[in-house]
C-alpha positions as CSV (number, residue, x, y, z in Angstrom):
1,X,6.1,-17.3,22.1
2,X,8.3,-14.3,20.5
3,X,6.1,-11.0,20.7
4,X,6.2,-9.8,17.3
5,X,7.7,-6.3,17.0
6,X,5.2,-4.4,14.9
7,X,2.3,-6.5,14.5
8,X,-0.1,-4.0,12.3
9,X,3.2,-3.8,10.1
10,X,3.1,-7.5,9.5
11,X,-0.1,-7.8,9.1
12,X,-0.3,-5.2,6.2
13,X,2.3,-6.6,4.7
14,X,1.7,-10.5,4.8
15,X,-2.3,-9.6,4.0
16,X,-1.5,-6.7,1.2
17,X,2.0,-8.9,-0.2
18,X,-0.7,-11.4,-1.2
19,X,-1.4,-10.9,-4.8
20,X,-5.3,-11.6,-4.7
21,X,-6.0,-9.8,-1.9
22,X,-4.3,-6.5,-3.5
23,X,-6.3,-7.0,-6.5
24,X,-9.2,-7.1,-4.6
25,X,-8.4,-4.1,-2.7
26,X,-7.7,-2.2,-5.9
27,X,-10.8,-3.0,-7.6
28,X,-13.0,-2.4,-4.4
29,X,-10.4,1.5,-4.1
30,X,-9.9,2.5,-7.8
31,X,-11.6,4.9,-9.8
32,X,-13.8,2.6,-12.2
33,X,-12.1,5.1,-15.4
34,X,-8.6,4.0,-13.7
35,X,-9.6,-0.5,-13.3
36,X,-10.8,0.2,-17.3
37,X,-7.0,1.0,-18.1
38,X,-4.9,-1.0,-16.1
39,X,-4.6,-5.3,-16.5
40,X,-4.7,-6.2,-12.5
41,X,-4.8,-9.5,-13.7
42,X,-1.1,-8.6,-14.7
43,X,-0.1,-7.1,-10.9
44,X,3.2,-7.9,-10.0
45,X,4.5,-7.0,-5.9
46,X,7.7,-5.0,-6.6
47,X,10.0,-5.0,-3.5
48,X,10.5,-1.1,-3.7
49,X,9.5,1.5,-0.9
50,X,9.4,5.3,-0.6
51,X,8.8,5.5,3.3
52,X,12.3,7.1,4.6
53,X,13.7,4.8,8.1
54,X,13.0,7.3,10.2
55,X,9.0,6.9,9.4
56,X,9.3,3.4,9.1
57,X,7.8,2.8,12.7
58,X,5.2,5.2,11.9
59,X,4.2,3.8,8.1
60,X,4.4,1.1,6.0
61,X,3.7,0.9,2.2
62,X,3.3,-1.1,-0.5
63,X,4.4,-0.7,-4.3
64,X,2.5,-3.2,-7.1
65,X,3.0,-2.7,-10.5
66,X,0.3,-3.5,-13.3
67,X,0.1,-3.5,-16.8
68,X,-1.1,0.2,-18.4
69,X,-1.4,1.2,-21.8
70,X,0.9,-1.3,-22.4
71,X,3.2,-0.4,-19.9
72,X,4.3,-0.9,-16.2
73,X,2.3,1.2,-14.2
74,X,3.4,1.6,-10.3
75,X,0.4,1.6,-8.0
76,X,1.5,3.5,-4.4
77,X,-0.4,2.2,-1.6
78,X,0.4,3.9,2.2
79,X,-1.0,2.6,5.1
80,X,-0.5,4.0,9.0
81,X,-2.8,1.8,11.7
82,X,-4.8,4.1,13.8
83,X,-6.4,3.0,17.3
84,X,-8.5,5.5,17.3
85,X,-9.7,8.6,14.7
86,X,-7.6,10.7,14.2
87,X,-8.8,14.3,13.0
88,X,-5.1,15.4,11.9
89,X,-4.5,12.5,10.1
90,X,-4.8,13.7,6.4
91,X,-2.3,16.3,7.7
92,X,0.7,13.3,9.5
93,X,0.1,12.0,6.0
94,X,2.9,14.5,4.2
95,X,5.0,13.9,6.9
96,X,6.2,10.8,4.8
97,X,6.7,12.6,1.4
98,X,9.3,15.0,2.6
């Protein structure tokens, strides 16, 4: 059996690329002022990310857009698997927006 490369990677992406499962995480994660505004019923899994290939092996994200005050409304998500905690973690986390 092939070993897969980055296994938390695909996981993320097969579990969170499933559109009830991302609206499940939202409504679970989101501000309840923020679920009253947006239509997650209208979510939508756009193909776009932000992470830059040299962070690739170290993140992997997510863009959905849903329906906001009539209009598209992208909804970021970021994810990095940790084996263990991490107490600089908040910290690696702005590594990726440079």
């Amino acid at each position: 059996m092939d070993e897969i490369a980055n296994p938390h990677d695909t996981y993320f992406r097969e579990s969170f690329g499933r559109s009830e499962i991302a609206k499940d995480f939202l409504r679970v994660h989101l501000p309840e002022e923020v679920l009253a505004e947006v239509d997650l019923d209208s979510l939508e899994i756009s193909k776009d990310t932000y992470v830059s290939p040299d962070l690739r092996a170290i993140y992997s994200d997510l863009v959905y857009r849903v329906g906001w005050r009539e209009q598209p409304l992208a909804v970021y998500v970021l994810f990095e698997h940790k084996s263990r905690p991490e107490h600089w973690t908040q910290l690696q986390r702005h590594r990726s927006q440079g």
